[in-house]
N, C-alpha and C positions, 0 to 999 in steps of 0.2 A: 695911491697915497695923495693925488691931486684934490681928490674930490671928497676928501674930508679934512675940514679945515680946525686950523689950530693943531695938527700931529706933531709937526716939525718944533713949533713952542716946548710941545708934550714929553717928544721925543730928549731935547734939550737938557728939560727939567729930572727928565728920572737917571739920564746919564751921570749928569751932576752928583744927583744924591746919592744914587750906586753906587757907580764906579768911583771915581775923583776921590771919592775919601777911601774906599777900599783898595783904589789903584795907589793912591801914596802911601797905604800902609804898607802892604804888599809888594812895592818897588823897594822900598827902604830893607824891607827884610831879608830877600830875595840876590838885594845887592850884596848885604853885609855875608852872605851864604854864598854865592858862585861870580861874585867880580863882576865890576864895570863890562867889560867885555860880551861875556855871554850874558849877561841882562841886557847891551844892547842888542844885541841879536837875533836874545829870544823876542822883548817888545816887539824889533821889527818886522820881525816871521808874522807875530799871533796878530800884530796890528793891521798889514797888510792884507790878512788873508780875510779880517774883520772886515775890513773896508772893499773889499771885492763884495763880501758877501751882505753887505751891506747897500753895495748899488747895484746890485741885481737881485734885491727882494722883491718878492711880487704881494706882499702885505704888509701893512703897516706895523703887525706887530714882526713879523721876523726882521725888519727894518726899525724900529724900537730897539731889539735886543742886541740886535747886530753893531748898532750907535752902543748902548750899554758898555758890551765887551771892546769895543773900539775904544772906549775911552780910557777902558780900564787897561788897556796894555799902552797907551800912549802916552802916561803918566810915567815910565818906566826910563822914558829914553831922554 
């Protein structure tokens, strides 16, 4: 991921327009269906295990996607 530059910009930019508008619609609904509680819960699970798998990709794009759904459960909590 070093050695091609501009990823981390890249990565940034498609989290953004993914996730972040699909993570807030999807938190909002999810809340209003199973409670503060277990929405924070589940965010924490699915964010975590994002972010592991995220700093142990060994490609830019599974570390693209990994950022992706990271974002989209951390919008939740």
């Amino acid at each position: 991921m070093m050695e091609e530059p501009g990823n981390i910009a890249t990565s940034f930019g498609y989290s953004f327009c993914a996730a972040h508008i699909a993570g807030y619609l999807g938190a909002v609904h999810l809340k209003a269906r199973i409670g503060n509680r277990a929405m924070i819960s589940f965010d924490m699970r699915f964010g975590g295990s994002f972010a592991l798998g995220m700093s142990f990709a060994v490609s830019s794009q599974i570390a693209v996607l990994a950022g992706v759904y990271l974002s989209l459960f951390l919008n939740g909590t």
